[in-house]
N, C-alpha and C positions, 0 to 999 in steps of 0.2 A: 376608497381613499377618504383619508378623514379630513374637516374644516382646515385643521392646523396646515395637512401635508397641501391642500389648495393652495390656501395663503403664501407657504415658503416658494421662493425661486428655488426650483427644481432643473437644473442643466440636463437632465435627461427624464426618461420616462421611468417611472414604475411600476415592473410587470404586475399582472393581476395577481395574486398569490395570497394564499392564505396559511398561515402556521398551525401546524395540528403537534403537539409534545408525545402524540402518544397515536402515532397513524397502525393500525394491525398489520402485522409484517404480511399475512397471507393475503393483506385486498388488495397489494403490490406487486409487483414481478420490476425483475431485473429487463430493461431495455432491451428486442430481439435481435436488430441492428445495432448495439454497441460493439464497437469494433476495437474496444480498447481492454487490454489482458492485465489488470494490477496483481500485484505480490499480496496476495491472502495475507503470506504468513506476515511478511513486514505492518500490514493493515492489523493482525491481530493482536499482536506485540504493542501495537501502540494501543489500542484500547484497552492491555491487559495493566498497561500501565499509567492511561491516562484518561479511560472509559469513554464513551462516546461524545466527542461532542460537536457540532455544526448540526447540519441538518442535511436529510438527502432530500432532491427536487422531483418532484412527480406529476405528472402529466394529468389533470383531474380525469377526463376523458377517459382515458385508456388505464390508466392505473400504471403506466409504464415510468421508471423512474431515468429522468436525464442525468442527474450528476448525482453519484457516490452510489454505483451501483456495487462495486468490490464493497464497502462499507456496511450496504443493505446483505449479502453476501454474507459476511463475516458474521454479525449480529446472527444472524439467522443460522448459520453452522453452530454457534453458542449459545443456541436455545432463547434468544429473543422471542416477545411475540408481539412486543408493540417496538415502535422506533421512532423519533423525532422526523419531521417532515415539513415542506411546504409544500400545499397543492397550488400548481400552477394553471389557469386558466391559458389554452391556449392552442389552436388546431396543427393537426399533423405536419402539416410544414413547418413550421415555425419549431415545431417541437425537434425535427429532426435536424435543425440548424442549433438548436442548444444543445442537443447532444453531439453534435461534430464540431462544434467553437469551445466548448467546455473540455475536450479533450486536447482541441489541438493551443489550445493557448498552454494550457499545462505543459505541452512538447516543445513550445515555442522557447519554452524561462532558456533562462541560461543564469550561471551564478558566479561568485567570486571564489574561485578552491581556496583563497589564501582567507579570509573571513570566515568560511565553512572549515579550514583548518582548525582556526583558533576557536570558535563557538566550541565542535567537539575535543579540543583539547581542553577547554574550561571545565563544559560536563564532564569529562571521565574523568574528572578527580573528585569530584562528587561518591557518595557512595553506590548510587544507583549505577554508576559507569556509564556506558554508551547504551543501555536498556531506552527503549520508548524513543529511539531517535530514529531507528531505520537505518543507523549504521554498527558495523561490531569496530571490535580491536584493527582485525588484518583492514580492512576497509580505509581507515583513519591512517594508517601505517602506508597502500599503498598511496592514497592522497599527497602524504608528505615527501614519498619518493618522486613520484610529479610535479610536484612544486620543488623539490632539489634535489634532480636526478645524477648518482654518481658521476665522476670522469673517465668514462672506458678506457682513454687512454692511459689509465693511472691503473688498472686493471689488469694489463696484457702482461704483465711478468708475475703477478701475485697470486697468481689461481683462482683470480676470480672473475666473476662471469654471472650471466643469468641467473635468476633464483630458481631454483629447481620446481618453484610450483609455476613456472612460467612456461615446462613443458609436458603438466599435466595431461591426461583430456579432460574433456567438457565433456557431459551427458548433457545432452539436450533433446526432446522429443516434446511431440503433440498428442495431448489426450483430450477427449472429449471433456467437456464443463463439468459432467456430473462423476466421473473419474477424479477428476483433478477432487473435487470439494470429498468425496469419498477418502483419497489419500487425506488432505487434511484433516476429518475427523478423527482419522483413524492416526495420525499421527501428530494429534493436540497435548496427545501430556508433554511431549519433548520440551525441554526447560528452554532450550532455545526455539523460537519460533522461527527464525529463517529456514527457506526451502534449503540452503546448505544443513542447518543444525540439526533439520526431521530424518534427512537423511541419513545421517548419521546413526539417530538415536534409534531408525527404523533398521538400519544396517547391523548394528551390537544386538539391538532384541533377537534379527532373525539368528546372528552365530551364537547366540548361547544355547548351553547342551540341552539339550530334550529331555524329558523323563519319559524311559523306556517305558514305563506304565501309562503313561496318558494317552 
């Protein structure tokens, strides 16, 4: 801690930490106990469009990263091999309370849909659209049906009714970490990055026709 930060009234403490711009991704590992599963592809999206920036927090000790392991993740799926960091001073308990208060304060937020309306209605009139936000089109659309849900009563003679993707199914399933980051390489070109868009772009590659010679 330096003379100045002595001097200032400080309302709390300042962990021990130090800033590295350029920490080697391989003297790091992703946290064994993080119990929290982020969206790769929404994580990659946003650096493709607005490149890395914060920092992830890593545990001097152990090399183990507490907060922005998807991020450390992501870099490293994209041929990173250094990545911004702070090393944190600090023993195995303590450590494992930063990584379970760092995830659950994130699950804690709660937001305003009618402000997160208007934010992504300003953006997509931009040229970029809804790019780099973590949201698409349908996303923003079903938002506004939320915030002003038809009158079903006004519905019962008109023919209408539910949106037919409302009785889709869901694929959903568990794959192991190193599956999962496998499909994402393997389905990095897709122009969208959402796990909806890979699939897709992974779905059209396998139906087109084969060459009987290959």
């Amino acid at each position: 801690m330096t003379q100045a930060q002595d001097d200032e009234e400080v309302p709390f403490r300042i962990a021990d930490q130090e800033y590295d711009p350029a920490i080697p991704i391989d003297s790091i590992q992703e946290h064994p106990r993080n119990y929290n599963f982020g969206d790769i592809g929404a994580i990659s999206e946003s650096m493709d469009e607005h490149g890395f920036y914060g920092a992830v927090l890593v545990q001097r000790s152990s090399g183990y990263i507490l907060a922005g392991n998807h991020r450390y993740r992501t870099a490293k799926i994209k041929g990173a091999t250094t990545i911004p960091g702070f090393w944190l001073d600090c023993d195995d308990d303590t450590a494992l309370r930063i990584l379970a208060v760092d995830n659950r304060t994130t699950h804690l937020a709660t937001f305003d849909e009618e402000a997160l309306v208007k934010l992504l209605a300003s953006v997509a009139t931009q040229p970029r659209q809804l790019r780099g936000t973590g949201y698409s089109g349908e996303d923003l659309q079903d938002l506004v049906q939320q915030l002003n849900p038809p009158d079903l009563s006004k519905l019962g003679g008109s023919g209408g009714g539910a949106d037919g993707k409302d009785l889709w199914p869901v694929l959903r399933f568990k794959v192991p970490p190193d599956v999962r980051d496998r499909w994402y390489q393997a389905t990095d070109p897709a122009e969208d990055q959402t796990d909806e868009g890979r699939f897709y772009w992974e779905l059209e590659l396998l139906e087109k026709p084969r060459d009987p010679q290959t």
